[in-house]
C-alpha positions as semicolon CSV with decimal commas, in nm:
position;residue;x (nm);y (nm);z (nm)
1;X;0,000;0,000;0,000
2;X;0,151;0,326;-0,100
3;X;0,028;0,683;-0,040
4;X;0,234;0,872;-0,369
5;X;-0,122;0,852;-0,551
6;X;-0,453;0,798;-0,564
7;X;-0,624;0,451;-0,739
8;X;-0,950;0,636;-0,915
9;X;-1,234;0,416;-1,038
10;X;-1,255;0,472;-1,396
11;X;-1,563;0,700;-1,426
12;X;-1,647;0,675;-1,828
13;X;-1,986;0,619;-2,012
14;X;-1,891;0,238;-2,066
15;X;-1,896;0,000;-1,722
16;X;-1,510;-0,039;-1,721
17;X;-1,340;-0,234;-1,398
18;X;-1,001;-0,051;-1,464
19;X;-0,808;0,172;-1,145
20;X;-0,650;0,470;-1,256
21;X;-0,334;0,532;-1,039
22;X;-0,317;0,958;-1,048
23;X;-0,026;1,128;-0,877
24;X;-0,130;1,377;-0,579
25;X;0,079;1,630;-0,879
26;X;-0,112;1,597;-1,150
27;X;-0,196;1,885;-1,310
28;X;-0,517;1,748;-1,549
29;X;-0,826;1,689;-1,428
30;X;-0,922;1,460;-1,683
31;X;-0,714;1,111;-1,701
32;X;-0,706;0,859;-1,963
33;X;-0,804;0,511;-1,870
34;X;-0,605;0,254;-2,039
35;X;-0,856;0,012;-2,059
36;X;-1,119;0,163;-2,208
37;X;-1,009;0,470;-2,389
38;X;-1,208;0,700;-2,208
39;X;-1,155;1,000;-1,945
40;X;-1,246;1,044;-1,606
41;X;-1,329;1,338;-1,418
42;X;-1,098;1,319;-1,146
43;X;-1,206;1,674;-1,048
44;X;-1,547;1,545;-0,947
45;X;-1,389;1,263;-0,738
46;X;-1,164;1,551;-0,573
47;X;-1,461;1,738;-0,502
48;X;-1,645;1,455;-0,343
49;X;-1,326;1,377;-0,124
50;X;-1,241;1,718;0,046
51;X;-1,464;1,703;0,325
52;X;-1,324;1,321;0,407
53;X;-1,073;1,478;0,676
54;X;-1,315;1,645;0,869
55;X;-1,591;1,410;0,857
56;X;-1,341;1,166;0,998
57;X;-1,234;1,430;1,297
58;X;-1,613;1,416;1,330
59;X;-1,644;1,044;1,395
60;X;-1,326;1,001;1,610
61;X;-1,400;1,320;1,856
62;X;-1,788;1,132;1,853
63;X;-1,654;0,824;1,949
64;X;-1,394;0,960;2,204
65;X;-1,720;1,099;2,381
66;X;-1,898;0,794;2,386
67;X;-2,132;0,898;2,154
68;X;-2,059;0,563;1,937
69;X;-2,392;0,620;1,712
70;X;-2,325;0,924;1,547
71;X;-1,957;0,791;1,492
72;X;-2,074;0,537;1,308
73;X;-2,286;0,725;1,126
74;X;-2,001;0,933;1,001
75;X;-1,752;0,637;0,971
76;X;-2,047;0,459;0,732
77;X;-2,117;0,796;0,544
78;X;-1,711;0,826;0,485
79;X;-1,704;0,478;0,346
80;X;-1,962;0,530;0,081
81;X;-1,781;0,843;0,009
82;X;-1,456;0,626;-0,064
83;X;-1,612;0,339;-0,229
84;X;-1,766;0,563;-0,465
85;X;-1,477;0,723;-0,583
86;X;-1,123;0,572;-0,499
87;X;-1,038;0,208;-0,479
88;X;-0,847;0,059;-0,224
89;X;-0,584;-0,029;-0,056
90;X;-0,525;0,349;0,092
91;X;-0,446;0,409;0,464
92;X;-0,756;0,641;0,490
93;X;-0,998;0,361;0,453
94;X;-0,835;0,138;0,659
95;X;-0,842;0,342;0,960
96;X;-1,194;0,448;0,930
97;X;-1,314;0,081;0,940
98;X;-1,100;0,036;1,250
99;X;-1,269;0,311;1,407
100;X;-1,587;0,190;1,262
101;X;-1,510;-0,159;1,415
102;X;-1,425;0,037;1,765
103;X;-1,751;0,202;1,767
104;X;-1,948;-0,100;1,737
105;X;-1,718;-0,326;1,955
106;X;-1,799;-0,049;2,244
107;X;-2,194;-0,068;2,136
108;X;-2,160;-0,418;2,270
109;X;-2,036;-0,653;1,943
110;X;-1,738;-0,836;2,039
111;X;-1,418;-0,958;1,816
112;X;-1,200;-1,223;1,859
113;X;-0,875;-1,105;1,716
């Protein structure tokens, strides 16, 4: 797992099941899958993404209060947010469904690890 870019769903008019790796310098908003010959709006995935960081602040300062319901909430609402746009592995993801897993192991689930 590496954090020097991001792994875009190809977005085009066609279903395509191709990843478009995009360095956190590009300077196009529009990138050319390779599979499929088309071009996806990365701008719009950007867009989607900017409020990630915060909405995760949101969910851990939630939990830290005990207030594990909204967290997940926010964790859940996150995850769609990914999932929609990016496709994994990134770190990001990963630690929200920890915390997500936290939250609901303090609600009264248990793990066995």
């Amino acid at each position: 797992m590496t954090e020097n870019y991001m792994r875009f769903k190809c977005d085009s008019d066609h279903p395509c099941p191709n990843v478009i790796p995009v360095p956190y310098d590009c300077q196009e908003f529009m990138v050319k899958c390779g599979l499929c010959n088309q071009y996806t709006n990365i701008l719009k995935g950007l867009k989607s993404l900017q409020d990630t960081d915060m909405m995760y602040k949101l969910g851990r300062g939630a939990m830290e209060e005990g207030k594990y319901g909204e967290a997940i909430k926010k964790f859940i609402e996150m995850l769609k947010l990914y999932d929609s746009t990016l496709a994994p592995p990134y770190k990001s993801y990963y630690d929200c469904v920890q915390d997500l897993r936290r939250s609901m192991l303090a609600m009264g689930n248990y793990s066995i690890v």
